[in-house]
C-alpha positions in Angstrom: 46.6 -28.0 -1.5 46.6 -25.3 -4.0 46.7 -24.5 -7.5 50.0 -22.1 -8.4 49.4 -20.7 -12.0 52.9 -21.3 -14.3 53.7 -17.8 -16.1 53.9 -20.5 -18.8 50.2 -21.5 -19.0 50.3 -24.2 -17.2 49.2 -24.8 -13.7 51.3 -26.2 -10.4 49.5 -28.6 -7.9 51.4 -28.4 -5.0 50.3 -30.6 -2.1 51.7 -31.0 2.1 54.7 -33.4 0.7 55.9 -30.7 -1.6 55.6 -32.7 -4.6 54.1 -30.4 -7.4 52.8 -31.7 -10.4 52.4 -29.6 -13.4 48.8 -29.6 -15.4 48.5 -27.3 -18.7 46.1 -24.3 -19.0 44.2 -25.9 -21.5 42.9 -29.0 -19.8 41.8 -26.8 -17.0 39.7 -24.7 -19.2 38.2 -27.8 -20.4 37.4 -28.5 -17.0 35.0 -25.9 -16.3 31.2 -26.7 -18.1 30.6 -24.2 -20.7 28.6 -21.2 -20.9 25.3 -22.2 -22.1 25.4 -25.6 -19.9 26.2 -23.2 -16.7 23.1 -20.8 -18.1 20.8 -23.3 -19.0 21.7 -24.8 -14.5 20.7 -21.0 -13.2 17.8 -20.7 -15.3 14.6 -22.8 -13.3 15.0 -20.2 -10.5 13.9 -17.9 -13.3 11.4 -19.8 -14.5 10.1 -19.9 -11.4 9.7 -16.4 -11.5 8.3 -16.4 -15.1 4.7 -16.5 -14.4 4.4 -13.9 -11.7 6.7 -11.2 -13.8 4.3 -12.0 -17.1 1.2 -10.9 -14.5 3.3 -7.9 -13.5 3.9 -6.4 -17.4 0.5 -7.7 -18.4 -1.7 -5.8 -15.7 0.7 -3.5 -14.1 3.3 -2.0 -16.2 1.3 -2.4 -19.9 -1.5 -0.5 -18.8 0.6 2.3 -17.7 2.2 2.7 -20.9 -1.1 2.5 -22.4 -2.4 5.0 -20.3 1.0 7.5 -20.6 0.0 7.0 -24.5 -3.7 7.9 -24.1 -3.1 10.6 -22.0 -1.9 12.7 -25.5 -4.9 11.5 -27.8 -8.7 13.0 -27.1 -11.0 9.7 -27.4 -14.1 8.6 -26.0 -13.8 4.5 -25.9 -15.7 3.9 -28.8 -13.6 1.3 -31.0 -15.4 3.1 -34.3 -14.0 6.5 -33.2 -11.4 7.7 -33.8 -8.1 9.1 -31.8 -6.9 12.7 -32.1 -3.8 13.6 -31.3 -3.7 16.7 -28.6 -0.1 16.8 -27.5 -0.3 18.2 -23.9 -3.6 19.2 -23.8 -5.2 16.7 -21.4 -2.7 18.1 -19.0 -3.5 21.6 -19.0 -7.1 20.7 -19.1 -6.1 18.3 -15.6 -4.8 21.4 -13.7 -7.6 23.5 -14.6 -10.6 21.6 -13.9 -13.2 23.4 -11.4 -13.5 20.4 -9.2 -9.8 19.4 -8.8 -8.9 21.3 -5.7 -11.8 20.5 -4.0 -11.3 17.1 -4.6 -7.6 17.1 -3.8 -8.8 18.5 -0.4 -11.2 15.9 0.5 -8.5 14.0 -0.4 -6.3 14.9 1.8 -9.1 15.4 4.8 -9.4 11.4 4.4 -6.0 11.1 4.7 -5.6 12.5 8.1 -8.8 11.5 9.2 -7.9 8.0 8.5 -4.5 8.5 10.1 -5.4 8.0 14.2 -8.0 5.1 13.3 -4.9 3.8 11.4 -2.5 4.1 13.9 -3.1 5.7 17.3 -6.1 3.8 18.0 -4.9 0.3 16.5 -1.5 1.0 18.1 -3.7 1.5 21.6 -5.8 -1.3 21.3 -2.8 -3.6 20.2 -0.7 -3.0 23.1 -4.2 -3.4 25.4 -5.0 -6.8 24.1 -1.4 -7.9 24.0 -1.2 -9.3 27.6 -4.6 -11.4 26.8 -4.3 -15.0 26.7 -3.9 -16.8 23.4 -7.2 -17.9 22.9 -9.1 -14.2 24.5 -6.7 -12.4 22.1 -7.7 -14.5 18.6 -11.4 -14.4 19.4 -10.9 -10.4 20.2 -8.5 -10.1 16.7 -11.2 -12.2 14.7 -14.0 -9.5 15.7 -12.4 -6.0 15.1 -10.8 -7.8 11.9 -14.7 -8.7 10.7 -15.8 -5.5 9.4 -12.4 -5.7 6.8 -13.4 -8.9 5.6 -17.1 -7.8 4.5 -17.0 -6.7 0.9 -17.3 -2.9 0.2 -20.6 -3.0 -1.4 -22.6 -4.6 1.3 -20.9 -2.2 4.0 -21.9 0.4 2.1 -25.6 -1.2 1.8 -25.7 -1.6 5.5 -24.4 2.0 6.4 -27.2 3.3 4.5 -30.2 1.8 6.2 -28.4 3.3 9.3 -27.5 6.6 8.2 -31.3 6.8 6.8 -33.2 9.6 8.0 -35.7 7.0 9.9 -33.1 5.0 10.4 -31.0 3.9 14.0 -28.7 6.6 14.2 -30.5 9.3 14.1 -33.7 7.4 16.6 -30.8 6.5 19.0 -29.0 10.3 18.6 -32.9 11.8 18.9 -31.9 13.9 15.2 -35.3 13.3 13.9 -34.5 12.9 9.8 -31.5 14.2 9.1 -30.0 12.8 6.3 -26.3 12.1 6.8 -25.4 11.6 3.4 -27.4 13.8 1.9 -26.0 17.3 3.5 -22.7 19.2 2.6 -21.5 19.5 6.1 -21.5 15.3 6.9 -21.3 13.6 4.0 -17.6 13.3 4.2 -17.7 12.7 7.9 -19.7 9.7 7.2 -17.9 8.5 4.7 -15.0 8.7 6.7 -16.4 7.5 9.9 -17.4 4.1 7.9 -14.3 3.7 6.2 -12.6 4.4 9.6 -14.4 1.7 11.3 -13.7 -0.9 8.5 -10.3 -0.2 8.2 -9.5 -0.7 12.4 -9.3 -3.8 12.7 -6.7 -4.3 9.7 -4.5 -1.6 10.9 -4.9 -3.4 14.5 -4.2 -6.6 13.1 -0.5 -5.7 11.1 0.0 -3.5 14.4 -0.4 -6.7 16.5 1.9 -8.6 14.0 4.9 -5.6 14.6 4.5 -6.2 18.7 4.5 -9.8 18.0 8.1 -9.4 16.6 9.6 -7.4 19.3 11.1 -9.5 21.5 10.3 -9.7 25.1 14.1 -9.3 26.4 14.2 -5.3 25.8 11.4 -4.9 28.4 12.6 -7.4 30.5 16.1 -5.6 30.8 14.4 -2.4 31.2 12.1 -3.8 34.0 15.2 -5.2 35.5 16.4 -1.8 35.7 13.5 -0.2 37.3 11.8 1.2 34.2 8.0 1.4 34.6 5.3 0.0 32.4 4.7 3.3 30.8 8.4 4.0 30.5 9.1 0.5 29.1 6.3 1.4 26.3 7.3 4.7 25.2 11.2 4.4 25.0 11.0 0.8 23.9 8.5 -1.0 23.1 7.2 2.1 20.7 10.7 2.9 19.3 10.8 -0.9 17.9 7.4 -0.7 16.6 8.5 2.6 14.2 8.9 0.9 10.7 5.5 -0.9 10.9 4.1 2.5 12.2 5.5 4.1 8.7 3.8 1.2 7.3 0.9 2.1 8.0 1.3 5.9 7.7 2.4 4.8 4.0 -1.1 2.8 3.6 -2.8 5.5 5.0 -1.8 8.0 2.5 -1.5 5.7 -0.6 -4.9 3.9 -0.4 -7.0 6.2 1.5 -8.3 7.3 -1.5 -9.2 3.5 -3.1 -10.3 2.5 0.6 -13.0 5.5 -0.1 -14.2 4.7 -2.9 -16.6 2.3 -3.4 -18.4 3.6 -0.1 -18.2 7.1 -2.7 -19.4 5.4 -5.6 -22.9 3.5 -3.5 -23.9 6.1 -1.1 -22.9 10.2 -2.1 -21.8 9.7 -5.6 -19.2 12.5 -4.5 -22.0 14.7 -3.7 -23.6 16.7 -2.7 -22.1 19.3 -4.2 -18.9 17.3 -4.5 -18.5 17.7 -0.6 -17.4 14.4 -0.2 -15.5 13.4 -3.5 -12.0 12.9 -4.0 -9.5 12.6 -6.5 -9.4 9.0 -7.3 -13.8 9.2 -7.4 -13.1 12.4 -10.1 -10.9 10.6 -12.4 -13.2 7.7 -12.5 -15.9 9.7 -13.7 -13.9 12.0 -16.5 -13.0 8.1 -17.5 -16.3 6.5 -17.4 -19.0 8.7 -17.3 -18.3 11.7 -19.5 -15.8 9.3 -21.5 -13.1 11.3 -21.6 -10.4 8.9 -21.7 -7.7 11.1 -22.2 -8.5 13.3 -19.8 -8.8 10.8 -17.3 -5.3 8.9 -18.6 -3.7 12.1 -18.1 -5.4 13.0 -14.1 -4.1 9.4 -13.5 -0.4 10.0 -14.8 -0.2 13.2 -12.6 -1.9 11.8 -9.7 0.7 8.9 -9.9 3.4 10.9 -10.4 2.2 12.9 -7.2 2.3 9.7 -5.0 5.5 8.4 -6.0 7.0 11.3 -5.1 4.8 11.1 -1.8 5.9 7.6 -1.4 9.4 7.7 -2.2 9.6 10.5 0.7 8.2 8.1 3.1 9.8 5.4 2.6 12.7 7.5 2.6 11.5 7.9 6.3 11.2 4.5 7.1 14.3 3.6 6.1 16.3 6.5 8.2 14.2 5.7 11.3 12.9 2.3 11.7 14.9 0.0 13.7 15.3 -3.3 12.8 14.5 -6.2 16.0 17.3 -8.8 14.5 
């Protein structure tokens, strides 16, 4: 059956006898449920959605409006002071600052420092414990996933009665007292070696997830046709594990800087010297400690204008070479 519309407004029903019976315009129109009754039936997905987009503008997009307004008034938190208007100042003070390319640096040192305990060695240990049976690989996951489950703080606490200069590391590496966080040339290594270790068995654990989603059939076919173990890893198995590999280059580079940071913030304080800050540690004390809030509103505009470029590029990346496993 189907409708044939009459030039004259009215509408033709035509069914398999032939018959057709003729049905005005207007009775179909009255037909159909009107606008707000069809509006009000597609609005609970929406509602739905209500409370989750009210967190989003309340603690994500109000507070950088706030802050892009802040960022052009020189203030120092106290609600009896007042704001002055500066224009672009706090920007041309951002760029200028003596510390800002040395903490842009260490930045970017704990960036690729992070980067093979973020992916070459997770990727490594994830395809070693893969073949394990169920029960070996979750007790082996839970453990190297432990150290990202203890909070920040306490880490930090625990690092520094090891790192102590009478403390185990330096009796089991026969150092005598040298004080690891205390001397320009390791303070950064140990931040990053702790940070490295606690973020291990996260990368494992989201690298273990991406295998888990490959499906067995590709190496099977490959084995089938005489492709060895190492072969079946590095032009398969590795190919289909590229877009969580960008994931985690992405994490790497966006968070290494907040991963950082509390262990900054409890053991070096960025220092000595500001060896071992970084950018996000430098902004929180222009914010907090001098209370120069528009100085610091205006480092974290530019600093988050600087990783969305950064991010849009990679995940520019990740969408022109991952490969879907459908």
């Amino acid at each position: 059956m189907f409708v044939e519309v009459a030039p004259s407004g009215a509408a033709r029903i035509s069914g398999g006898g032939g018959a057709a019976v003729a049905i005005p315009a207007q009775r179909i129109q009255a037909a159909r449920p009107p606008l707000a009754r069809r509006a009000l039936g597609a609005l609970p997905p929406y509602l739905y959605l209500l409370p989750g987009l009210a967190c989003l503008v309340l603690w994500t997009y109000k507070p950088i409006v706030e802050a892009v307004q802040l960022s052009f008034f020189r203030w120092n938190l106290l609600p009896t002071s007042p704001k002055t208007y500066v224009g672009l100042e706090n920007y041309r003070r951002v760029f200028t600052l003596p510390q800002l390319r040395g903490a842009a640096e260490n930045t970017l040192w704990y960036m690729l420092g992070l980067i093979p305990f973020s992916i070459i060695l997770p990727t490594a240990i994830a395809l070693g414990i893969r073949n394990l049976g169920d029960r070996s690989r979750a007790t082996y996951r839970a453990l190297i996933f432990l150290p990202m489950l203890m909070a920040p703080v306490a880490t930090a606490a625990v690092w520094r009665w090891l790192l102590d200069p009478k403390g185990i590391v330096n009796h089991t590496l026969g150092l005598g007292s040298y004080n690891w966080l205390r001397e320009e040339r390791t303070a950064l290594l140990a931040i990053l070696g702790i940070c490295a270790w606690q973020i291990l068995g996260f990368a494992t654990l989201v690298i273990s997830a991406g295998l888990t989603g490959i499906s067995a059939d590709y190496a099977e076919a490959a084995e089938m046709d005489g492709a060895s173990r190492w072969q079946v890893t590095r032009w398969v198995t590795l190919p289909l594990l590229r877009s969580t590999l960008l994931f985690m280059l992405l994490m790497t580079v966006l968070l290494s800087g907040q991963w950082t940071f509390p262990l900054l913030d409890v053991l070096t304080q960025g220092g000595p010297a500001d060896s071992s800050t970084n950018i996000y540690y430098l902004l929180w004390e222009y914010g907090f400690r001098s209370l120069d809030s528009g100085l610091a509103s205006a480092a974290g505009i530019a600093f988050f204008a600087v990783f969305a470029v950064v991010a849009a590029f990679l995940v520019k990346l990740a969408d022109r070479y991952s490969f879907a496993d459908n």
